[in-house]
C-alpha positions in Angstrom: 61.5 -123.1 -132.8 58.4 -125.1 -132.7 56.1 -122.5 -131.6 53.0 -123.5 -131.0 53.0 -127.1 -132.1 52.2 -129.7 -129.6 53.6 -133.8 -129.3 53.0 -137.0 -127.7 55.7 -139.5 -126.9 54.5 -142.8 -125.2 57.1 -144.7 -123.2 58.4 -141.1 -122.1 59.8 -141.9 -118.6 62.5 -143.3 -119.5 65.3 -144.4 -122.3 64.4 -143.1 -125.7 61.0 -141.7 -125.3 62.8 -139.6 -122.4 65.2 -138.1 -124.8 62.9 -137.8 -127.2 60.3 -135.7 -124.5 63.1 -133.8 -124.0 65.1 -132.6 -127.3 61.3 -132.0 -128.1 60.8 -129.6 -125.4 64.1 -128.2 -125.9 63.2 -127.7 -129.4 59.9 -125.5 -128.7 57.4 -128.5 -128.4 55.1 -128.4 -126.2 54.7 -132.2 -124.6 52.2 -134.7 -124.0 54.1 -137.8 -122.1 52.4 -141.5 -122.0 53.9 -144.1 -119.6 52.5 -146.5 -117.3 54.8 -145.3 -114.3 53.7 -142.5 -112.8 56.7 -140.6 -111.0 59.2 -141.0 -114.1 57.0 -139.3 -116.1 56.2 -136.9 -113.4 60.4 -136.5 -113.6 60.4 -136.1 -117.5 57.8 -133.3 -117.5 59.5 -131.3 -114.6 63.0 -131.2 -116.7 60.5 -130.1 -119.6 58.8 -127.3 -117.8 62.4 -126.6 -116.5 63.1 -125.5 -120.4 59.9 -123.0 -120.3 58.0 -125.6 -122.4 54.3 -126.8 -121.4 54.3 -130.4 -120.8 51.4 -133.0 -119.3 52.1 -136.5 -118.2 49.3 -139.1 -118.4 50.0 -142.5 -116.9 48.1 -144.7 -119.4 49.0 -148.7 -120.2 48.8 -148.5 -124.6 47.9 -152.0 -124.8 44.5 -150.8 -122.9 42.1 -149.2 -125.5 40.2 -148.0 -123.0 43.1 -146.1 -121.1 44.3 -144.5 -124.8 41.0 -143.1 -125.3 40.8 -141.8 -122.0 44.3 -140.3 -122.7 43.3 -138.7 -125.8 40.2 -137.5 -124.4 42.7 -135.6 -121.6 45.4 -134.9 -124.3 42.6 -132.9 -126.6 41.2 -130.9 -123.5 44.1 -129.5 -122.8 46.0 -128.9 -125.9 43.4 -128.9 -128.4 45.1 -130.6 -131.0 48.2 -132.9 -132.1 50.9 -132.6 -134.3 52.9 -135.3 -133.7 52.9 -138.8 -132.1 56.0 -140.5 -131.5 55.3 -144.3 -131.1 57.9 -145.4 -128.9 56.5 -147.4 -126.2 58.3 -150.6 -125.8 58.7 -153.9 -124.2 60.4 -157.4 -124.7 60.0 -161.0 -123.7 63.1 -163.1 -121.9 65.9 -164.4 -124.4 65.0 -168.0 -124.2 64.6 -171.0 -126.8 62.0 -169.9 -128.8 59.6 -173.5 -128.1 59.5 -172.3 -124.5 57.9 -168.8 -124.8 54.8 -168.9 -123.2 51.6 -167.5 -124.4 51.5 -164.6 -122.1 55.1 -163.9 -122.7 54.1 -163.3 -126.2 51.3 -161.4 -125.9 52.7 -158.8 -123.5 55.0 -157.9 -125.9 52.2 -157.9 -128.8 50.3 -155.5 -126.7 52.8 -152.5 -126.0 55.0 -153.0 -129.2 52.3 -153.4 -131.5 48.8 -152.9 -130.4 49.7 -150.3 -128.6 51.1 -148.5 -131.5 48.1 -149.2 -133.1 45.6 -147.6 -130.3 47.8 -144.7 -130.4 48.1 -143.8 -134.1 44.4 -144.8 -134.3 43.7 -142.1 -131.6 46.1 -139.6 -133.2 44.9 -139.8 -136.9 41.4 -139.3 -135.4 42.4 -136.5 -133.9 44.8 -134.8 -136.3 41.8 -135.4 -139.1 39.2 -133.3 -137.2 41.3 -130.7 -135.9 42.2 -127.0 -137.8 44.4 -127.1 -139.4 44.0 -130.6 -140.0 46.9 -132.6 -140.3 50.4 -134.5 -138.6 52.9 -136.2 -138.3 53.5 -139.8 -136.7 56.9 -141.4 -136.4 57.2 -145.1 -135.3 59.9 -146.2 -133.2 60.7 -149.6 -135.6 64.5 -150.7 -134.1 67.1 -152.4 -135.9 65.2 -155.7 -135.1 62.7 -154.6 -138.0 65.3 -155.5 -140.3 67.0 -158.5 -138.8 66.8 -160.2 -135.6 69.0 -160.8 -132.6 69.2 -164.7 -131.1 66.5 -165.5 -129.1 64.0 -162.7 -129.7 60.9 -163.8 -131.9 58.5 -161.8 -130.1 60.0 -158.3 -130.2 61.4 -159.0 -133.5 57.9 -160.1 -134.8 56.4 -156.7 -133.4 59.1 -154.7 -134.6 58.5 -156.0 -138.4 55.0 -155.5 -138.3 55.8 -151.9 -137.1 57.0 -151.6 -140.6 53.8 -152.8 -142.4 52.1 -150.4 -139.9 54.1 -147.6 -140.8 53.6 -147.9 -144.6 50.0 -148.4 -144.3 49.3 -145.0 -142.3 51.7 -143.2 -144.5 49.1 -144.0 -147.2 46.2 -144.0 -145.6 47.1 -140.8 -144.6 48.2 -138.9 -147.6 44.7 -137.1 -148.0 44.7 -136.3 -144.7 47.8 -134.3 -144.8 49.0 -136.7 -142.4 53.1 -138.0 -143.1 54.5 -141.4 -141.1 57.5 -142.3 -141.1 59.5 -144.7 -138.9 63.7 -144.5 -136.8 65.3 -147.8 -136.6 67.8 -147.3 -133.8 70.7 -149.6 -133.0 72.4 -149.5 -129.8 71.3 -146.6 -127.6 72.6 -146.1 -124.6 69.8 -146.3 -122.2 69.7 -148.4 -119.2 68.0 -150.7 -121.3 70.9 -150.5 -123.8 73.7 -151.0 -121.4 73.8 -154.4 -121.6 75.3 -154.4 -124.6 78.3 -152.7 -122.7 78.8 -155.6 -120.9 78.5 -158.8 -123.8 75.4 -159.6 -125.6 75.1 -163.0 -128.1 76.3 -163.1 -131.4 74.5 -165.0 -134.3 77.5 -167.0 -134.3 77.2 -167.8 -130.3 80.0 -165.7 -129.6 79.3 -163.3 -126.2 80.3 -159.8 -127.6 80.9 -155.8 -126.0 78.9 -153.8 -128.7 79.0 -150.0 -129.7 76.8 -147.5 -128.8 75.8 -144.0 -129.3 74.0 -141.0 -126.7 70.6 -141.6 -126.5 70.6 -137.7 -126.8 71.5 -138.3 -130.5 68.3 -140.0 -130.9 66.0 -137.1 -129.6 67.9 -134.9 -132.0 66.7 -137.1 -135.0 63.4 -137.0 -133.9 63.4 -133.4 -133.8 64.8 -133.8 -137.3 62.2 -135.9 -138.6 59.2 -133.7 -136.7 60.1 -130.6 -138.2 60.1 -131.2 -142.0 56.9 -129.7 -143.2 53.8 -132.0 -143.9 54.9 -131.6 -147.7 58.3 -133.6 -146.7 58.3 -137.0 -144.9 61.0 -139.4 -143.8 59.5 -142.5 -144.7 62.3 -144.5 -142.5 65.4 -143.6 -140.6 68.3 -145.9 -139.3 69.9 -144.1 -136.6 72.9 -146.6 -135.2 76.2 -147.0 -133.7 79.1 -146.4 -136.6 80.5 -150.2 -135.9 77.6 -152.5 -134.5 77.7 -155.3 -136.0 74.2 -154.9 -138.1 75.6 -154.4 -141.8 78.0 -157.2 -143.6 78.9 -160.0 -141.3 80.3 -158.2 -138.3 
């Protein structure tokens, strides 16, 4: 058990940060949730306190710096201190030719995938370097597409790469601080974002293809993994995927 040890998972009401939230709880964590719906997260933190765990939902868009403060403001009233931040909050642009991504297109996805993950470990290494005893752990949600891409996906793939740099650098930054980062590369969840690939997805080759995947459920359990090594231990980066996607060789 956790005991008292308390987490935030952004992008909680739903898909991964959902099973995260809740393998957390299930685990002994007690649960700070970050979405920008209101009534999924509500959902998320009922099945929590359904386990006996404490958990508090704060609808907050992580692109907005002034929304994460305010977040972290509420999160540090009523918990008093962090121990881990799971980065997961996530978004992509429309699989079209790459010359006809607009602008905004681009920068939505820039703002959740990546400055968003930046507000948020900003606000958690503040945090978890004041607090006694000082200290945490971040872990990054980087997705296969930090190692290679998919067709048509420049944006999230962009984001997703930089998550890596990001990663590194607080790991480092953050050695002193008794803070550890580490990053999960998952391939193929089964969330409702993930069922598509159920149905066909495109190849690199421009074959339409049915892919593998694993129970989201697995994916909370490696977080649960990675979040209770002690601060002396980190898992620098993870690749959590179905067996026989086709990611490694030439599938």
């Amino acid at each position: 058990m956790a005991g008292d040890k308390f987490a935030l998972v952004t992008g909680a009401g739903r898909g991964i940060g959902r099973a995260a939230a809740l393998a957390l709880g299930k685990a002994g964590w007690r649960v700070a949730l970050i979405g920008r719906s209101a009534e999924p997260l509500a959902a998320t933190a009922r099945e929590i306190e359904a386990l006996g765990q404490r958990a508090l939902a704060l609808t907050c868009d992580v692109g907005d710096p002034v929304a994460v403060n305010a977040a972290f403001a509420a999160l540090e009233r009523e918990f008093g201190r962090l121990d881990l931040l799971f980065n997961n909050a996530g978004a992509g642009a429309p699989a079209i030719p790459f010359e006809e991504l607009t602008f905004a297109q681009w920068k939505a996805v820039v703002d959740v995938n990546l400055t968003g993950a930046f507000l948020c470990a900003q606000g958690a290494v503040a945090l978890m370097k004041r607090q006694n005893p000082r200290g945490g752990r971040i872990i990054n949600n980087g997705s296969i597409s930090a190692h290679a891409p998919r067709p048509l996906s420049a944006p999230y793939t962009a984001t997703k790469h930089a998550i890596t740099g990001l990663t590194k650098s607080i790991a480092l930054d953050g050695r002193a601080f008794d803070i550890a980062c580490g990053q999960i590369d998952i391939g193929n969840a089964l969330t409702d974002m993930g069922f598509k690939m159920t149905q066909g997805v495109p190849q690199a080759d421009g074959r339409i293809a049915v892919e593998p995947t694993i129970d989201v459920a697995e994916v909370g359990e490696a977080i649960v993994h990675m979040a209770s090594l002690p601060l002396s231990s980190n898992i620098l980066s993870m690749t959590l995927m179905a067996t026989k996607m086709p990611f490694v060789g030439r599938g």
